[in-house]
BAROMI-151154 format. One line per 5 residues: for each residue x, y, z of C-alpha. Coordinates in steps of 0.02 Angstrom, whole numbers, plus 32768, in hexadecimal, padded with zeros to 4 digits. Layout:
REM residues N
X,Y,Z ~ ...
This chain:
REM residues 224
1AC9,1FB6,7AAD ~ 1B0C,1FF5,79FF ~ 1AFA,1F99,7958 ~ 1B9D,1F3C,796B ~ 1B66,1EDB,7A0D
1ADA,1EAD,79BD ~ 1B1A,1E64,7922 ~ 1BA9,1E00,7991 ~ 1B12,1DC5,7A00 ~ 1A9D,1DA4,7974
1B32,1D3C,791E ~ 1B7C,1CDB,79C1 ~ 1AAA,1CA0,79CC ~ 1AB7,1C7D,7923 ~ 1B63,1BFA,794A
1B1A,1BB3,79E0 ~ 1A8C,1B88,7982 ~ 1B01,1B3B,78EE ~ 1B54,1AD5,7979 ~ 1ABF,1A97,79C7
1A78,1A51,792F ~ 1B0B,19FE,78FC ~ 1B2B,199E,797D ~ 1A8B,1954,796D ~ 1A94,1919,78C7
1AA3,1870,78CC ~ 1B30,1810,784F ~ 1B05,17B4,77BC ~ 1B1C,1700,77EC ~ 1B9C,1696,77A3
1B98,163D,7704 ~ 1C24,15AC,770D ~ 1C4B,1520,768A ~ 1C0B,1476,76BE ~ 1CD5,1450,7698
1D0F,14E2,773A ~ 1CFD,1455,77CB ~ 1DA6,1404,77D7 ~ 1D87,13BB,7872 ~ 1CCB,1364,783F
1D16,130A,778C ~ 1DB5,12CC,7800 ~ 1D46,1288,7899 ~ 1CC8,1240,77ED ~ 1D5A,11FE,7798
1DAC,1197,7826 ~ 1D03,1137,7847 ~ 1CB9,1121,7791 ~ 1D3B,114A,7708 ~ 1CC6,1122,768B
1C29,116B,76BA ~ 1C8E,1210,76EA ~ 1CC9,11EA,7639 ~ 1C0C,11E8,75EC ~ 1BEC,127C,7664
1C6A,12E8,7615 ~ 1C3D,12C3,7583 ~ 1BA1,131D,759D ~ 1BE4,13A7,75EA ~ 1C57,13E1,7556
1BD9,13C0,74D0 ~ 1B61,1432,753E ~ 1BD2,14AE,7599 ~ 1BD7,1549,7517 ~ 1B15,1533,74F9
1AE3,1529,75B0 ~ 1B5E,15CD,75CE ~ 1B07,161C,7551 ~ 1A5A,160A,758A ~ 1A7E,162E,7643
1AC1,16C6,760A ~ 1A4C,170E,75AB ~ 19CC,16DE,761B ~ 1A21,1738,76AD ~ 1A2B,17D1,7633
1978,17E2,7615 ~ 193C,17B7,76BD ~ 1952,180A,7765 ~ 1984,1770,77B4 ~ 1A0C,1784,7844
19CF,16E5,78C1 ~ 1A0B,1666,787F ~ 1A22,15AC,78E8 ~ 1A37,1537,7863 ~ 1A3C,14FC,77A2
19FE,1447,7783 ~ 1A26,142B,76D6 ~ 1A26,13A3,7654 ~ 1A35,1360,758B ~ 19DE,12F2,752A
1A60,126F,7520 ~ 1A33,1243,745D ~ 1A31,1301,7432 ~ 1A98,137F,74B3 ~ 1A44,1418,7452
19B7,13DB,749E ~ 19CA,1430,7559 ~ 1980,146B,75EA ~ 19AC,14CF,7687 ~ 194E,14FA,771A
1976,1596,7776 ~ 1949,158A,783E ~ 1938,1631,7888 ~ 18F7,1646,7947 ~ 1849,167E,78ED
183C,1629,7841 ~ 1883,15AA,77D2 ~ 1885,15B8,7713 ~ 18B0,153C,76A2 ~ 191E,157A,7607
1918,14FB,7568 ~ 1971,14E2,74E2 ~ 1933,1473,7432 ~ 1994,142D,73BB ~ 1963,14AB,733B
19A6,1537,73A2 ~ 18F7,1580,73EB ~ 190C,15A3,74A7 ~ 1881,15C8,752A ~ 1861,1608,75C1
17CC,15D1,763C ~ 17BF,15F7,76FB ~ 17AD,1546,7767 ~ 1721,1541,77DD ~ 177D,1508,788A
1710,14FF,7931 ~ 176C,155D,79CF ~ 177B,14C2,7A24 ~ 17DA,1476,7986 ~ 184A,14FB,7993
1886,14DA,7A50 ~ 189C,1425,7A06 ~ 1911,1468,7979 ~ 1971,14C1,79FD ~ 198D,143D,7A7A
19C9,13C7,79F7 ~ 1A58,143A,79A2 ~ 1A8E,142D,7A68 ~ 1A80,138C,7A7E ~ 1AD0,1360,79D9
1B7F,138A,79D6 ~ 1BF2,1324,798A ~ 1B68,12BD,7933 ~ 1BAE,1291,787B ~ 1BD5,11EB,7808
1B26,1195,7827 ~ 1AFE,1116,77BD ~ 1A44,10E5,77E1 ~ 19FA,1044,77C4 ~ 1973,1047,7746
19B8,10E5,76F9 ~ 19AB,10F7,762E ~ 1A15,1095,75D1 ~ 1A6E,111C,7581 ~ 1AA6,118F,761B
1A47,1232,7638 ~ 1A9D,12A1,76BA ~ 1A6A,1320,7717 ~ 1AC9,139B,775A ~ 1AB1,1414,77DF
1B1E,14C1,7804 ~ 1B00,1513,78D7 ~ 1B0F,15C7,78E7 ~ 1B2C,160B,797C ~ 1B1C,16C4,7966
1B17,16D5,78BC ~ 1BC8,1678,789E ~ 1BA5,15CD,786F ~ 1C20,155F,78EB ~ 1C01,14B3,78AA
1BBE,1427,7825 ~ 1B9A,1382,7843 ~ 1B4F,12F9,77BC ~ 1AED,1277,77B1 ~ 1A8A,1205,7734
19E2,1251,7731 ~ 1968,11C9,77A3 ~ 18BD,118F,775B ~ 1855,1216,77B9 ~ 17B5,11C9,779D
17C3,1115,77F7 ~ 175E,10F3,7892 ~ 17B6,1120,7920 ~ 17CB,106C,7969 ~ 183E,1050,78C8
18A0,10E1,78E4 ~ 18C9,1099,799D ~ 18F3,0FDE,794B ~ 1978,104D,78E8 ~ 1A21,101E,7920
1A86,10B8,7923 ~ 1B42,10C8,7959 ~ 1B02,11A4,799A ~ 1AAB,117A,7A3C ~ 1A4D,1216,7A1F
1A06,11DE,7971 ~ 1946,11F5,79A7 ~ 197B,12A8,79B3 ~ 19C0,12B8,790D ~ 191E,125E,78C0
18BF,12D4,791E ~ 1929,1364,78D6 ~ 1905,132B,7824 ~ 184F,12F7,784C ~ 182D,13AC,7880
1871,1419,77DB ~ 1869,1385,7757 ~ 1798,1368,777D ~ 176F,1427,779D ~ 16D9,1467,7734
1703,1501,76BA ~ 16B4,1595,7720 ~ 16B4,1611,768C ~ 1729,15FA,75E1 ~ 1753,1569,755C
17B3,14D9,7577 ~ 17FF,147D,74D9 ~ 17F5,13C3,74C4 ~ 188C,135B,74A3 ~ 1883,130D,73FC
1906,1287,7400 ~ 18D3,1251,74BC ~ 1862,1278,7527 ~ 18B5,1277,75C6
C-alpha cells in the first residue's frame, strides 16, 4: 500500500469520525418569547380578557430579561434535555424573577433581583418527582386562564414552556396557586381545568424544592 492510500484512508477515518460525532450533538434548545404563542393568548383572551390582559402585562415587562438569562445560562452550561421552564415575576417588581429549568436529570433555578445580581443553584428533585413532572406536562395540554380561588390579590402568574426535543412546542399560564395549603383545601378549590390537582402538584414539586448546592436570592418587594 503506498503513501497515498494511506493518507486517503487515514483522512476518509478521519470524516467518518467527523460525521459520527456530529450527529450526536444534541441542539441547543429553544429560547422563545413568552409573547411567540398565538394560539395560548387567543384561547386566554376569549375566556378572561382581563386576566389575559394582567397576564400580558407580565410577560412584556419580563420577556427581554427572561431571554436573556435563559440564554446565557444555556451558554455556560452543557444542558441539551430540556422538558420544561416554569417561570414567574414578582408582580410589585418584574426585575425580581425566577426560572426553573427541568431537564430529565436536574432542575436549576435561575434568579434574577431587582438590583441586577443573578444566580444559579441546582434544585434537589427526587426520581419519583420527576415521573410526576412528566406525567403532568402530558396530562396538561391546553391548561391556561386559571384564576384560583384564594390566589394573591395582586395576580402572580406562572408560566410554563414544554419542550419536546429541545424545541419548545407550547406555553400555557396560570395564576401561581398557594402551594403550601393542606391538601383538603386544595380539593375545596373550585377550578374551571378538571385537571387542576395536577397543575398544583406541578408547582408544589419545583416551587418547595430544597437548594441542593448554590444561592438562591430573596425577593425584596414580595416574598412569593
Amino acid at each position: 500500500m503506498n503513501d497515498l492510500n494511506i493518507i486517503r484512508i487515514i483522512l476518509g477515518g478521519f470524516a467518518v469520525a467527523v460525521s459520527v460525532l456530529s450527529g450526536c450533538r444534541q441542539p441547543q434548545p429553544d429560547v422563545r418569547s413568552l409573547l411567540s404563542y398565538p394560539e395560548t393568548w387567543a384561547a386566554a383572551r376569549n375566556e378572561d380578557r382581563l386576566l389575559c390582559d394582567a397576564a400580558r402585562k407580565v410577560a412584556v415587562g419580563t420577556d427581554s430579561a427572561r431571554e436573556k438569562l435563559l440564554t446565557q445560562f444555556l451558554a455556560s452550561n452543557r444542558v441539551n434535555d430540556v422538558v420544561m421552564l416554569l417561570e414567574y415575576a414578582n408582580p410589585v417588581c418584574y426585575r425580581e424573577y425566577r426560572m426553573i429549568i427541568v431537564t430529565t436529570r436536574d432542575a436549576y433555578q435561575l434568579s434574577s433581583s431587582a438590583s441586577g445580581e443573578t444566580a444559579v443553584c441546582r434544585l434537589k428533585i427526587a426520581h419519583n418527582e420527576r415521573a410526576e413532572i412528566r406525567k403532568s406536562l402530558k396530562v396538561l395540554t391546553g391548561y391556561s386562564n386559571e384564576r384560583i380561588w384564594l390566589s394573591h390579590n395582586t395576580p402572580c402568574f406562572v408560566f410554563v414552556t414544554v419542550y419536546e426535543r429541545q424545541k419548545a412546542t407550547r406555553m400555557f399560564f396560570s395564576e401561581e396557586p398557594r402551594v403550601w395549603l393542606k391538601r383538603e383545601r386544595v380539593l375545596g378549590i373550585i377550578s374551571k381545568n378538571s385537571h387542576y390537582l395536577e397543575f398544583h402538584r406541578l408547582c408544589e414539586i419545583l416551587l418547595l424544592a430544597k437548594v441542593e448546592d448554590g444561592v438562591v436570592l430573596e425577593f425584596k418587594h414580595m416574598q412569593l
